[in-house]
Structures are given as structure tokens and as C-alpha cells.
GUROGU-681985 format. One record per residue: x, y, z of N, C-alpha, C, O in turn; residue in three letters. Coordinates in Angstrom, 2 decimals. Last residue first. Layout:
BEGIN
r nxx = X&nyy = Y&nzz = Z&caxx = X&cayy = Y&cazz = Z&cxx = X&cyy = Y&czz = Z&oxx = X&oyy = Y&ozz = Z&r = ala
...
% end
This chain:
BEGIN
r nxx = -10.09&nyy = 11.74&nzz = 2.95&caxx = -11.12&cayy = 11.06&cazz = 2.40&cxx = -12.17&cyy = 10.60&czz = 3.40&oxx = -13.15&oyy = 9.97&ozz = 3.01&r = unk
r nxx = -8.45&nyy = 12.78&nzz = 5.04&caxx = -8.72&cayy = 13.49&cazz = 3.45&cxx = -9.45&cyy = 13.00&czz = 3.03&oxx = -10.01&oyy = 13.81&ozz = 2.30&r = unk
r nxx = -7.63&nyy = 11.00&nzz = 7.11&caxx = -8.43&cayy = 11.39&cazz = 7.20&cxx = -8.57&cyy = 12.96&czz = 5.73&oxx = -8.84&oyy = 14.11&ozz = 6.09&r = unk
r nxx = -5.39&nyy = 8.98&nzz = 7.44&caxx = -5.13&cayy = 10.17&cazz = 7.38&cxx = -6.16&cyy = 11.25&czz = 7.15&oxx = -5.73&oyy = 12.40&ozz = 6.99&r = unk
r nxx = -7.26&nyy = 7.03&nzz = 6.53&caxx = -6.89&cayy = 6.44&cazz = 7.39&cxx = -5.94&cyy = 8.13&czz = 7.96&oxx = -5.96&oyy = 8.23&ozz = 9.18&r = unk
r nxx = -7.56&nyy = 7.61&nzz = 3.64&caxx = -8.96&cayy = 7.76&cazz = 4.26&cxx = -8.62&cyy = 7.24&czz = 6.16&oxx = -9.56&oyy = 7.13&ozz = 6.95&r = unk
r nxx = -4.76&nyy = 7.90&nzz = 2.26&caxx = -5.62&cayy = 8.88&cazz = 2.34&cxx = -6.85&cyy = 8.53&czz = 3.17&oxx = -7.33&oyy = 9.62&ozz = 3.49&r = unk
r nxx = -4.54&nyy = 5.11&nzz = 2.27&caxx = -3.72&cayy = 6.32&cazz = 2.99&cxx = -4.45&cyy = 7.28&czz = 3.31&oxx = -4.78&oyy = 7.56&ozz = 4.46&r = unk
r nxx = -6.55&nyy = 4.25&nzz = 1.05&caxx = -6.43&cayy = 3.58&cazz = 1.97&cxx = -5.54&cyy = 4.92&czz = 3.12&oxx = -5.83&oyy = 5.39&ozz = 4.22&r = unk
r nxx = -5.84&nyy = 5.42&nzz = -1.68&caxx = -6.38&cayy = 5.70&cazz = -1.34&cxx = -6.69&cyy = 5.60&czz = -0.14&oxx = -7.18&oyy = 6.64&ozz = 0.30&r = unk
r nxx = -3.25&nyy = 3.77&nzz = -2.03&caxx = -2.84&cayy = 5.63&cazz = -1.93&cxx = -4.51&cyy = 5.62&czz = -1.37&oxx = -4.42&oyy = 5.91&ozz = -0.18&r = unk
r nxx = -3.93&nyy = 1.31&nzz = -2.56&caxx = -3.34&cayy = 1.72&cazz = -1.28&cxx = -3.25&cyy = 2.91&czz = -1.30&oxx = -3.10&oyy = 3.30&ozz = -0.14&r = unk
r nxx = -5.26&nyy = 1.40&nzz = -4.56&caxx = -5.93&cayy = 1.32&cazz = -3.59&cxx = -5.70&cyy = 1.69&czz = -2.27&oxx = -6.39&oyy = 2.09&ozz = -1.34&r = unk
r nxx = -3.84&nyy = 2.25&nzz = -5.88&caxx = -4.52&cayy = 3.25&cazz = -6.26&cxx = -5.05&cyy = 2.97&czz = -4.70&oxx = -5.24&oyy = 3.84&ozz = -3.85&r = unk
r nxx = -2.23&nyy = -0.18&nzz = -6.45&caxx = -1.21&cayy = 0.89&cazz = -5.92&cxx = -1.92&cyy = 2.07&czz = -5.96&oxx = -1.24&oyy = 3.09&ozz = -6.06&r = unk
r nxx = -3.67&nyy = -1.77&nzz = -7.64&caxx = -3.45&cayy = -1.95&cazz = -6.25&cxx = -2.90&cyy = -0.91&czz = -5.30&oxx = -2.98&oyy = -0.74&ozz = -4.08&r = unk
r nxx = -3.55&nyy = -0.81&nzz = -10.50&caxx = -4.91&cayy = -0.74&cazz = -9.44&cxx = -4.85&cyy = -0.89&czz = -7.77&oxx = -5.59&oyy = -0.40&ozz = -6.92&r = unk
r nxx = -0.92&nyy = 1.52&nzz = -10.76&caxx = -1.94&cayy = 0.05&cazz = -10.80&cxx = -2.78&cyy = 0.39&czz = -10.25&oxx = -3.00&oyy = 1.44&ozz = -9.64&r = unk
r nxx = -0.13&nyy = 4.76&nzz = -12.06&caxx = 0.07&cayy = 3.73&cazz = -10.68&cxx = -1.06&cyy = 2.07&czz = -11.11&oxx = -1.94&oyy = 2.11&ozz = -11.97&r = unk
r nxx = -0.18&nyy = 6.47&nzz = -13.53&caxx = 1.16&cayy = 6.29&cazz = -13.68&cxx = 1.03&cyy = 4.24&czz = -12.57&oxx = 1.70&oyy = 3.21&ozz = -12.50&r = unk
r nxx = -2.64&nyy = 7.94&nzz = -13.59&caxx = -2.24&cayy = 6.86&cazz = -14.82&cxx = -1.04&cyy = 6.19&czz = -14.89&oxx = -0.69&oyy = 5.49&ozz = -15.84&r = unk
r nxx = -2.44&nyy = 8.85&nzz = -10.98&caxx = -3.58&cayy = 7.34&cazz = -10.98&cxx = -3.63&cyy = 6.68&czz = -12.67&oxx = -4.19&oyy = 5.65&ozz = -13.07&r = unk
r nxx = -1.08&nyy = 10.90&nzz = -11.30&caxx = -0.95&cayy = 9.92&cazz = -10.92&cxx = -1.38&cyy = 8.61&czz = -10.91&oxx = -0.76&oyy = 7.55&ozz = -10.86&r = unk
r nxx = -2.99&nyy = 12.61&nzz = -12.94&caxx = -1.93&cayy = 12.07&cazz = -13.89&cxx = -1.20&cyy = 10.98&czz = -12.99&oxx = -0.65&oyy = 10.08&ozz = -13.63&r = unk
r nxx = -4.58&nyy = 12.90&nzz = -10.49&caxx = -5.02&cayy = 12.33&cazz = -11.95&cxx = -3.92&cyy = 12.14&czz = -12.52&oxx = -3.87&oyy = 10.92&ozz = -12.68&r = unk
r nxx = -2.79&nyy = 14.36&nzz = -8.77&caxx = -3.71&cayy = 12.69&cazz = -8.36&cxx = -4.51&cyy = 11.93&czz = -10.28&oxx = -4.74&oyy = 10.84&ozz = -10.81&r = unk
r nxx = -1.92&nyy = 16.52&nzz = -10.42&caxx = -1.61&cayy = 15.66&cazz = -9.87&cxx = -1.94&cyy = 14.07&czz = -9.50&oxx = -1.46&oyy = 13.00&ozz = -9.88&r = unk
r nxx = -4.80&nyy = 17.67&nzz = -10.49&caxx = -4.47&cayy = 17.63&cazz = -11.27&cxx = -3.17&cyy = 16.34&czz = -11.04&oxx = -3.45&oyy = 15.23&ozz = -11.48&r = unk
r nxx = -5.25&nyy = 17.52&nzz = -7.30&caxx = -6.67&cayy = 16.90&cazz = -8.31&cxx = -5.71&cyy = 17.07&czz = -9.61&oxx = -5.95&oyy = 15.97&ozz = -10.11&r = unk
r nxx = -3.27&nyy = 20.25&nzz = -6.38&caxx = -3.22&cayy = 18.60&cazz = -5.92&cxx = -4.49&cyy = 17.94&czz = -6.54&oxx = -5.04&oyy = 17.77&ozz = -5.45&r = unk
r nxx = -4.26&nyy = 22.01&nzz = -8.06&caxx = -2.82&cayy = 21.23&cazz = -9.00&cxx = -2.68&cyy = 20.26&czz = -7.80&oxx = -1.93&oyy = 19.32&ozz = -8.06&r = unk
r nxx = -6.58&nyy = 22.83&nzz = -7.00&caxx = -6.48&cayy = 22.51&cazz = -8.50&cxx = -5.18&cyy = 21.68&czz = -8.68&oxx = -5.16&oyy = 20.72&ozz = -9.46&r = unk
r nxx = -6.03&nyy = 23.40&nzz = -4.26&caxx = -6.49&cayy = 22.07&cazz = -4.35&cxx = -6.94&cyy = 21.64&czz = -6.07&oxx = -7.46&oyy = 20.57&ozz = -6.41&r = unk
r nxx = -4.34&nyy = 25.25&nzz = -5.07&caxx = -3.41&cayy = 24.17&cazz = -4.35&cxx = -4.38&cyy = 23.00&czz = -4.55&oxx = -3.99&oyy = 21.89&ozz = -4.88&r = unk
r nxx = -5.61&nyy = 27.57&nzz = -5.78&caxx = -4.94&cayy = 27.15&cazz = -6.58&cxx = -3.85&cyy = 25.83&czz = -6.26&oxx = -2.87&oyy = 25.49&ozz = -6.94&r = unk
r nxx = -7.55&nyy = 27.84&nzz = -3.59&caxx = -8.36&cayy = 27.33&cazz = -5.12&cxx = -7.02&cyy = 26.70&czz = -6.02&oxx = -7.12&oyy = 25.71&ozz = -6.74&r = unk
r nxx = -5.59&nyy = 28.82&nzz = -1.89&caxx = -6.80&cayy = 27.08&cazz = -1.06&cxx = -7.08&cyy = 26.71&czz = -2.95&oxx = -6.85&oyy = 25.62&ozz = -3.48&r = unk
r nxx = -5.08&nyy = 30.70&nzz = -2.88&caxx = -3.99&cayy = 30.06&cazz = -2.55&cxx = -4.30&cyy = 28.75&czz = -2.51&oxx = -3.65&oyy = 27.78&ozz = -2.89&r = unk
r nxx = -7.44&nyy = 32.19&nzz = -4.87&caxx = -6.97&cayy = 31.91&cazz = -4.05&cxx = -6.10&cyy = 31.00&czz = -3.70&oxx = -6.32&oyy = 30.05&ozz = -4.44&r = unk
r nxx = -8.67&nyy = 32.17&nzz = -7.84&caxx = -9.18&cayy = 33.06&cazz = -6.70&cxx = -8.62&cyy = 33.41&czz = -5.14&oxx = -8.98&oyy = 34.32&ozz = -4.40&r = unk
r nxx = -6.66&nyy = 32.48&nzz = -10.89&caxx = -7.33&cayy = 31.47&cazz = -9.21&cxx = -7.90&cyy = 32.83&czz = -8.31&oxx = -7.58&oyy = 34.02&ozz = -8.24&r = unk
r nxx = -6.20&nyy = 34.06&nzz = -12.92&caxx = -6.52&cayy = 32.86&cazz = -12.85&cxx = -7.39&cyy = 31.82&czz = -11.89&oxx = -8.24&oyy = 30.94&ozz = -12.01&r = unk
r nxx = -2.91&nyy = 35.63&nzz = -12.48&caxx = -4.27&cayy = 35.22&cazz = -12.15&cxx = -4.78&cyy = 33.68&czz = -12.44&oxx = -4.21&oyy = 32.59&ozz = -12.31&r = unk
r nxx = 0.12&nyy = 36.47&nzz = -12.32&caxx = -0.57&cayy = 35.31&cazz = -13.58&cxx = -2.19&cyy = 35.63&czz = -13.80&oxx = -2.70&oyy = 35.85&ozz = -14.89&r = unk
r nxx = 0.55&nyy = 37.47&nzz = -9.74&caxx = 1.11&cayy = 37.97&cazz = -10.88&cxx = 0.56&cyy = 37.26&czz = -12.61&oxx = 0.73&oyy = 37.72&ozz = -13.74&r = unk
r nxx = -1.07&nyy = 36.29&nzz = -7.96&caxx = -1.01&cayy = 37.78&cazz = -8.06&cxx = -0.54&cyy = 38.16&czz = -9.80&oxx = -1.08&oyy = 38.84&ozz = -10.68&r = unk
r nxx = 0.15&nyy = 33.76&nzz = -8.22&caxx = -1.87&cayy = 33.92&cazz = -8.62&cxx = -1.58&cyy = 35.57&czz = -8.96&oxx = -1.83&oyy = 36.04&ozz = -10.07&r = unk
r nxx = 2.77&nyy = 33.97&nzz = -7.57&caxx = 2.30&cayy = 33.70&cazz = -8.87&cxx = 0.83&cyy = 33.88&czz = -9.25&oxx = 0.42&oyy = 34.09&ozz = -10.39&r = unk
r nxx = 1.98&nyy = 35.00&nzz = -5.12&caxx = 2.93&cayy = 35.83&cazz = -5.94&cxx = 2.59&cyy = 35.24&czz = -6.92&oxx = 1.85&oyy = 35.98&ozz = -7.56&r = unk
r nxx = 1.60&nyy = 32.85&nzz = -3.74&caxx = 0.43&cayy = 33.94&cazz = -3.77&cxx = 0.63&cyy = 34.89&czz = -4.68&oxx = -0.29&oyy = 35.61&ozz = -5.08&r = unk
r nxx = 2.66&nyy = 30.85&nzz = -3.82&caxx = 2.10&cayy = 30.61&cazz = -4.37&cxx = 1.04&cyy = 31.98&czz = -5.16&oxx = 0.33&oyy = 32.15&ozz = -6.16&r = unk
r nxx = 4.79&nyy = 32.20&nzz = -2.24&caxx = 5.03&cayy = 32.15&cazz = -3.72&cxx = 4.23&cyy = 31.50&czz = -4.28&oxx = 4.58&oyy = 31.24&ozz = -5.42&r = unk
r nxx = 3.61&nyy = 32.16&nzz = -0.13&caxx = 4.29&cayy = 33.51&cazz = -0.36&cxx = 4.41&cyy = 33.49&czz = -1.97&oxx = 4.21&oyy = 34.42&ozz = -2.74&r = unk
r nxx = 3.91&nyy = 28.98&nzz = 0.38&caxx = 2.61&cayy = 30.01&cazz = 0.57&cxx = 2.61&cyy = 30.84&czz = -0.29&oxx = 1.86&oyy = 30.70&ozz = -1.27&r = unk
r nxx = 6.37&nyy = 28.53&nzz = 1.03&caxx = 5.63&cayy = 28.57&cazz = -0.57&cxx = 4.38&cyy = 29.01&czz = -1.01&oxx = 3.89&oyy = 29.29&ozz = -2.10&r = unk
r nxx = 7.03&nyy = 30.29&nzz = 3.22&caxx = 7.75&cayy = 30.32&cazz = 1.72&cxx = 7.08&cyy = 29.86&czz = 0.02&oxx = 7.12&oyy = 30.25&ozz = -1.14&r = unk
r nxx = 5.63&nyy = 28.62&nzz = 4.74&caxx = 5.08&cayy = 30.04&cazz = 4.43&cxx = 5.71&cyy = 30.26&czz = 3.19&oxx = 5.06&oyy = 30.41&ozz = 2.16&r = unk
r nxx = 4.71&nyy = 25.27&nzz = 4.13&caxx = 5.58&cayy = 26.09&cazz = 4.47&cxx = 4.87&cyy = 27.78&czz = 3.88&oxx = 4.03&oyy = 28.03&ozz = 3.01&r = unk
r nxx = 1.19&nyy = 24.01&nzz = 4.66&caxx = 2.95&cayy = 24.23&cazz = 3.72&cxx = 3.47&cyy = 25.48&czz = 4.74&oxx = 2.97&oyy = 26.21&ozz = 5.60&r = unk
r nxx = -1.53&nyy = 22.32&nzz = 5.81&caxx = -0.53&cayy = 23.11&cazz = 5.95&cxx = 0.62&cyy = 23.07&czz = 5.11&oxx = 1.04&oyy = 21.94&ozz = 4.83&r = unk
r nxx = -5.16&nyy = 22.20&nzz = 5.38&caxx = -3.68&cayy = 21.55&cazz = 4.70&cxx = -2.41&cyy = 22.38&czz = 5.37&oxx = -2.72&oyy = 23.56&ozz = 5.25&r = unk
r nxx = -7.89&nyy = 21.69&nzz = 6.69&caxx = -7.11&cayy = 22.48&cazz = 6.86&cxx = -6.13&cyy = 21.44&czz = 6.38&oxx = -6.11&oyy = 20.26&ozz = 6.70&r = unk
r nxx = -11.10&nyy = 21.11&nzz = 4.88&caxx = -10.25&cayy = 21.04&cazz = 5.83&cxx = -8.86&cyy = 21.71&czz = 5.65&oxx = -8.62&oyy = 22.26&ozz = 4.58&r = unk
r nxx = -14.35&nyy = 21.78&nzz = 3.84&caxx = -13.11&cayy = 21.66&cazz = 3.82&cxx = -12.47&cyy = 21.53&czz = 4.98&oxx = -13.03&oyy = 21.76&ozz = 6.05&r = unk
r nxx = -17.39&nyy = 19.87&nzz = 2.08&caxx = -16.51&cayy = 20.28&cazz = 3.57&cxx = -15.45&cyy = 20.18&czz = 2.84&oxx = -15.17&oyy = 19.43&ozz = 1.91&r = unk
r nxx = -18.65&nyy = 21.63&nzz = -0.60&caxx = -18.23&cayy = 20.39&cazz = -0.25&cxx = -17.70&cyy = 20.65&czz = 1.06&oxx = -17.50&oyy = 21.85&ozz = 1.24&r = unk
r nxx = -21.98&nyy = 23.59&nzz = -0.76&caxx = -20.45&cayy = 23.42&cazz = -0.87&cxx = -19.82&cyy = 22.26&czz = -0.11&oxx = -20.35&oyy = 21.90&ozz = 0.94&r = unk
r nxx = -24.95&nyy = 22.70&nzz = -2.03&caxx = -24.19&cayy = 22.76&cazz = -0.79&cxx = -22.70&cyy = 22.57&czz = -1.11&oxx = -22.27&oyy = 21.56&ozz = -1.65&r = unk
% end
């Protein structure tokens, strides 16, 4: 069973240029495939930069903003 998704919004501009680089590179299947790869890539090199407390609270954010 595929995981639930939800709706993220950006600007069209980067939209446009996200879509331009998949177009022009490949790689991704899509704008959704190539945003929620480098936000999980991100959150990982983050969570080596941050404490434990400071994991808890990003997470806390996140489940009170409803992503988690």
C-alpha cells in the first residue's frame, strides 16, 4: 500500500525550475518525486547537524503542522 500524500505548496517559479532541471538532467519521475527526495535528503544531513532536543522539537513542529 502506497504511503498517504499530502499537498506542499512553492512558488511557480520554482516549480518551473524544478521541472526544467528533471526535464533537462532526468532521473525523477516528477516534481512531487524530486522535492520529497531532497526534502528526506535534507532532514538527514539535518538531524546530524542538530541535538537530540533540537530533533525533538523539529519533530514536535512537524506533527502539530500536521506532516507527521
Amino acid at each position: 500500500m502506497a504511503e498517504e500524500k499530502v499537498t506542499v505548496r512553492i512558488s511557480r517559479e520554482l516549480y518551473e525550475k524544478v521541472k526544467k532541471y528533471i526535464e533537462e538532467t532526468g532521473g525523477f519521475e516528477s516534481v512531487d518525486e524530486f522535492v520529497e527526495f531532497v526534502v528526506a535528503e535534507a532532514l538527514e544531513t539535518a538531524g546530524e547537524a542538530f541535538s537530540e532536543e533540537d530533533k525533538k522539537k523539529i519533530e514536535e513542529r512537524l506533527k502539530d503542522l500536521g506532516y507527521m
